[in-house]
C-alpha positions, 0 to 999 in steps of 0.5 A: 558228219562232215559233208564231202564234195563228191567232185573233190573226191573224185579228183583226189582220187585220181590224182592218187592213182595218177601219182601211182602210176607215175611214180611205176612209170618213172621207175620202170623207165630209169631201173637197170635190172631186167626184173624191175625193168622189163619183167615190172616185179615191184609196186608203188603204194600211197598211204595217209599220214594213219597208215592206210592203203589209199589206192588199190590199183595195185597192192604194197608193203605196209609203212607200219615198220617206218612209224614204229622204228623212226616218229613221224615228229622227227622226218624231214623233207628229203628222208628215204627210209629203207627195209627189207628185213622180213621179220621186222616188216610187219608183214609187208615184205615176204623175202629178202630181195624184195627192197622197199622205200618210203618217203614221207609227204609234207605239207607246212612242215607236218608229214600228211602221207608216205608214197612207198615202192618195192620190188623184187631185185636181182641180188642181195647176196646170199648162197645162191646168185638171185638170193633165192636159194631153194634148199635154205634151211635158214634165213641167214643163207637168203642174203642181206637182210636190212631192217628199216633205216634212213637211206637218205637224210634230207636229200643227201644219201646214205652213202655207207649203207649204199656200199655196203648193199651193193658190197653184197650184191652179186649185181652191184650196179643193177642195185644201185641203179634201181635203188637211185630209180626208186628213190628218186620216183618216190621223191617225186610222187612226194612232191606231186602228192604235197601240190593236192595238199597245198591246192585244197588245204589239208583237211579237204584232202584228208575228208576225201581220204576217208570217203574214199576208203569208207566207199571202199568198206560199203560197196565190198559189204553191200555188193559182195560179203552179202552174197555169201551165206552164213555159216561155217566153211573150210577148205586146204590147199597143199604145197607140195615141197619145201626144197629140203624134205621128200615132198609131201603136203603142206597145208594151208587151211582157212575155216571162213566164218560168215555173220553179216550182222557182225562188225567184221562179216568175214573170219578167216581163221589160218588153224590147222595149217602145218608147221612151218617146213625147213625149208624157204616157203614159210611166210611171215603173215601173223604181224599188224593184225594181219593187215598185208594179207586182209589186202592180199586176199581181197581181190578174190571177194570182187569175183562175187561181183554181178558182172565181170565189168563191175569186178574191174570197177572195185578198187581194193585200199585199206577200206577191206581192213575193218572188214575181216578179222585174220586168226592165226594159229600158234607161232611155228607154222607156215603162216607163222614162223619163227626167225630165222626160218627161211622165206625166199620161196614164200610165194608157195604159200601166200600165193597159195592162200588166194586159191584156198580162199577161192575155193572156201569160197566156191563152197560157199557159193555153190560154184561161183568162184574161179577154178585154181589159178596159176602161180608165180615161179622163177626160172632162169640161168646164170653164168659167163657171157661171151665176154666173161662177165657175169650175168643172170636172167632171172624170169617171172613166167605166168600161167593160165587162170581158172574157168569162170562160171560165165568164161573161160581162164585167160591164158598165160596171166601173171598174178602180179600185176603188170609184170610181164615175160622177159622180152625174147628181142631182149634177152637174146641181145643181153644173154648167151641163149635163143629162144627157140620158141615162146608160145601156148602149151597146148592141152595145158589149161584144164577141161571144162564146161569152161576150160582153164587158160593155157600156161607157157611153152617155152624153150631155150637153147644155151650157147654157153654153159651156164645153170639152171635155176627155178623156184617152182610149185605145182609141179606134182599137184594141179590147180583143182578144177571145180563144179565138174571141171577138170584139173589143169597140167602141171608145171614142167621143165626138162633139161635137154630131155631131163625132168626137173624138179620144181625146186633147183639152184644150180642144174648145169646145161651145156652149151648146145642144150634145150631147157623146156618150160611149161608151166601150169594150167587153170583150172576148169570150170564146169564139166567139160561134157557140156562144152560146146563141141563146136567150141572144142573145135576152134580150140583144135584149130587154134592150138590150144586142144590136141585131137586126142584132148578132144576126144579124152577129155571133152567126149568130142569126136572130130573129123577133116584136115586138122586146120578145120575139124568138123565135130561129128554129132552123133559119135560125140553124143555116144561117146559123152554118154559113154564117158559121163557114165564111167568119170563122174564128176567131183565138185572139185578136182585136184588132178593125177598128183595129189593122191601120189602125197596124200597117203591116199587121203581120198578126194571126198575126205577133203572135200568134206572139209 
């Protein structure tokens, strides 16, 4: 066995997570759209010249689909290689406007690594301005779909296949400029990543590469996988529409088999999740063995860690892989389409799936994962400006996390890493609209023994006319609370008093009209009757608990002005007694909306599972 300097190890992997966040840093100072810009929708990734994932400060797509369409024999320094095509990315994109470049590195000549960005874009043609149409049938109505090609040739662009991308944006210079900020970062991260090359010879750096991922693969085997006991446990979780049928349920089901003494400890097996919808939440999951999405649920194995400092200390790279074995069910379902099944609002169900592993999870575990988290949604409006030009404000809002068994949620998080909401100085500037409020939702997260993290309160007062826009779940179903927690609120927008639905494209508001967005709540984490009045209280104080949420779903009873509640002891003691006797707790619970599309499916029934 080779024997590998600790020190060097060391120093290469901070030279990766440097040259990542320098090539994120380059990018989000040069990009020309707001979502790349200024809301940080996208990723940079590092990959050895085998195809692995070397860093895990933040996830990315895969270079499967590069090597597999161009030989890594035949690159030269200078190449950018191109793709978005969902189908033909082995996985690693899930919708079309998410645009990704690779660059292979060099060192004497042989390539020894690949830095790769994506990002989700404002426009690449399609039905709808944003590429998002939310009642697609097809993924011929989502935009221009380009699989892997050589976007640059040893330094010189493409200049044809830039025209004709940019043809078919509705935001032509936005998409040029990102494209040149993108490339241009990971040309540079190539030339960064080649100088540790030539410092310490190839083989030095390529050992350091194995210690890295190999350190990865223990520590999550050893200090994680071992806290799970074996055994058999499945749990579901539903989107609620697909844009195009009534809403109903759509499954997402993982059976999770457990065996330390195997090679891959963890089986997640994807049978029993529906077929896929008409509509655009189909994810294609099922490619390179399942790779993406072995590194897209790994992160909810670091909650298992002994504290919250050592979950921040784990790093998730390509050393999860030999870990897990992914089963997936037949071609047609939700995890498992058939081109050219629509994807564009793919986030319902792969964001959907860290929940369902949470919850298999908690199972598991007696509890001691998070309740329900928040995810992602797109809400925006497009039109003309004041000088008639067109524009679109596309945004990524977040919303509150599950209650922990030690904390509370966080409150407004985004589960991409680093994005970000739209700076209200910003948009004010740019668009046609106010802002007339961007706050906490107040009662949004919730309640118990640890409350779930508030979502959004927003609102916006159009000057123009203009539409609304929103690729939204969970506005009918709540993120589940667990252990006895409550669930949260939902997602809601109401156009000037007008409730919307999660999925719209084009709703016109008239100038003068408020568009109101909350979006949904973590759940809770324990039964809210054993939270600390004194607690409850400061959320009162601090916005974050009405009076009467106190009092319903806390059991506690305050009295004085309402900036300092006082909790009266002894009518909170009798009215949780009161309470405790008449809602018994359930270990978990999903909320007012799930029996409006179960058919009356009992909770029990699904808990059962």
């Amino acid at each position: 066995m080779t024997t590998v300097d600790p020190v060097l190890v060391e120093i290469v992997e901070g030279t990766l997570a440097s040259v990542e966040m320098e090539v994120e840093t380059a990018i989000a100072r040069t990009a020309r759209s707001p979502m790349i810009r200024d809301a940080h929708d996208f990723r940079a990734g590092i990959h050895d010249v085998r195809l692995r994932k070397l860093t895990g400060r933040s996830y990315s797509a895969l270079v499967q689909p590069i090597v597999r369409d161009f030989p890594v024999a035949e690159m030269n320094p200078g190449d950018v290689f191109f793709h978005n095509d969902v189908y033909l990315s082995e996985g690693g994109i899930g919708h079309l406007p998410d645009l990704c470049v690779t660059v292979p590195v060099f060192h004497q000549g042989e390539v020894v690594a690949f830095v790769q960005a994506f990002g989700h874009h404002d426009d690449i043609g399609g039905a709808v301005p944003g590429s998002m149409p939310s009642h697609a049938r097809s993924a011929f109505e989502e935009g221009l779909m380009v699989p892997p090609i050589k976007l640059w040739d040893r330094g010189v662009p493409n200049r044809a296949a830039l025209t004709i991308m940019t043809r078919n944006s509705r935001m032509p210079d936005s998409l040029a400029g990102d494209l040149d900020a993108e490339c241009s970062a990971c040309l540079m991260g190539a030339r960064r990543l080649g100088e540790l090359f030539d410092r310490y010879g190839r083989a030095a750096v390529e050992a350091c590469f194995d210690a890295i991922i190999g350190k990865t693969t223990e520590t999550f085997r050893r200090e994680l996988l071992a806290k799970i006991p074996e055994g058999v446990h499945v749990w579901e979780d539903y989107a609620e529409h697909d844009g195009v049928d009534e809403p109903r349920l759509h499954t997402q089901r993982i059976t999770l088999t457990v065996d330390h003494s195997a090679e891959r400890p963890l089986v997640i097996d994807f049978t029993g999740t529906s077929p896929q919808a008409k509509g655009p939440i189909n994810h294609a999951g099922d490619y390179a063995d399942g790779v993406f999405l072995k590194k897209w649920l790994a992160p909810i194995l670091r909650n298992l860690a002994d504290t919250p400092e050592r979950m921040a200390e784990l790093d998730v790279n390509e050393g999860v892989v030999p870990l897990i074995e992914m089963r997936f069910p037949e071609k047609g379902t939700l995890l498992t389409p058939i081109f050219p099944a629509p994807t564009n609002a793919r986030t319902f169900v792969i964001l959907r799936l860290l929940g369902v592993l949470a919850g298999v999870l908690a199972k598991a575990t007696g509890g001691r994962m998070p309740a329900d988290q928040e995810t992602i949604r797109y809400t925006g409006v497009y039109g003309d400006d004041h000088e008639g030009r067109p524009y679109l404000m596309r945004e990524v809002l977040g919303g509150g996390s599950g209650g922990r068994w030690y904390a509370d949620g966080e409150d407004t998080i985004h589960v991409v890493p680093d994005s970000r909401n739209i700076p209200v100085e910003f948009a004010e500037s740019r668009w046609p609209f106010r802002v007339e409020r961007l706050g906490l939702a107040r009662d949004s997260g919730g309640p118990g023994l640890y409350r779930g993290g508030l979502g959004y309160d927003k609102h916006i007062r159009m000057l123009r006319d203009a539409s609304f826009m929103s690729i939204a779940d969970r506005s009918i179903l709540s993120c589940w609370g667990v252990n006895g927690g409550r669930a949260g609120r939902p997602f809601l927008v109401t156009v000037d008093g007008q409730e919307m639905e999660g999925l719209v494209d084009d709703f016109p508001v008239k100038e003068g009209e408020v568009v109101r967005i909350r979006t949904t709540g973590g759940g809770g984490w324990g039964s809210p009757y054993d939270r600390d009045p004194a607690l409850v209280a400061a959320d009162v104080r601090d916005g974050k608990v009405s009076p009467e949420g106190a009092r319903d779903d806390y059991g506690v009873v305050l009295r004085g002005p309402a900036g300092e509640p006082e909790v009266d002891a002894e009518a909170t003691a009798e009215l949780r007694d009161r309470l405790r006797a008449s809602r018994p707790a359930a270990f978990f619970d999903r909320g007012p909306g799930y029996p409006l599309l179960s058919g009356g499916r009992p909770h029990a029934e699904v808990d059962e599972l």
